[in-house]
N, C-alpha and C positions, 0 to 999 in steps of 0.2 A: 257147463254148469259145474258151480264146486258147491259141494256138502261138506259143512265145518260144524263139528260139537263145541261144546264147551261148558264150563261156570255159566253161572248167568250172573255177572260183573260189569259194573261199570267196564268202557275201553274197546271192548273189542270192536264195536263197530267202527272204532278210530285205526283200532290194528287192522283190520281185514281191507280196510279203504286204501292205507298208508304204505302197507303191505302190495298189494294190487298196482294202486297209484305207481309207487317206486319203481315198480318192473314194468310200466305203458301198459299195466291191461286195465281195460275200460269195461267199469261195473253196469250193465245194461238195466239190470234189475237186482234188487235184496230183498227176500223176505225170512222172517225175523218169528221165533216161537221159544216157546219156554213149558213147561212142566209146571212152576212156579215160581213167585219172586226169590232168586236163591238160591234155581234148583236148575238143572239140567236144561240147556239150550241149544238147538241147530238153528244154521243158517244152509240160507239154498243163496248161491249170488251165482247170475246169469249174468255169462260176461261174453265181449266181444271177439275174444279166440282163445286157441286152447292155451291150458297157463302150464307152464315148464315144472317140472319135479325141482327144480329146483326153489321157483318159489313156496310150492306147495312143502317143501320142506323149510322152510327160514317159517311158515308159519307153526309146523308142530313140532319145530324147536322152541316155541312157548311155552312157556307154562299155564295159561292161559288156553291152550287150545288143546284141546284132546284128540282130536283128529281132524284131517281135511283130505278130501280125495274128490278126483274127479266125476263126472257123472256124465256114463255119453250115453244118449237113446238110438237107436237101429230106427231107425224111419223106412223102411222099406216094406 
């Protein structure tokens, strides 16, 4: 699972798609929240393996995106 903040702008779900897309990782699930029209947004995207620092960095070299990190749970 990746956690990404950001603006709440037009794009980015075109950026976090295109982004993902480029490098073959496959979006299992997205879901989408806000604060307000305007105002502060995360995203949670449940995807199908783990995604490389290196993508997760070509994303918060955006400006557009204020952070993105991984998110792993301990199931044990």
């Amino acid at each position: 699972m990746i956690y990404t903040t950001n603006g709440d702008v037009p794009g980015i779900i075109g950026l976090l798609g295109t982004t993902f897309g480029d490098a073959g990782v496959n979006i299992a699930n997205f879901q989408l929240g806000r604060d307000r029209p305007g105002g502060d947004a995360i995203a949670l995207l449940y995807v199908d393996a783990p995604v490389s620092e290196t993508v997760l960095a070509k994303l918060r070299a955006r400006e557009e995106i204020q952070s993105a990190k991984p998110l792993v749970f301990n199931l044990d």
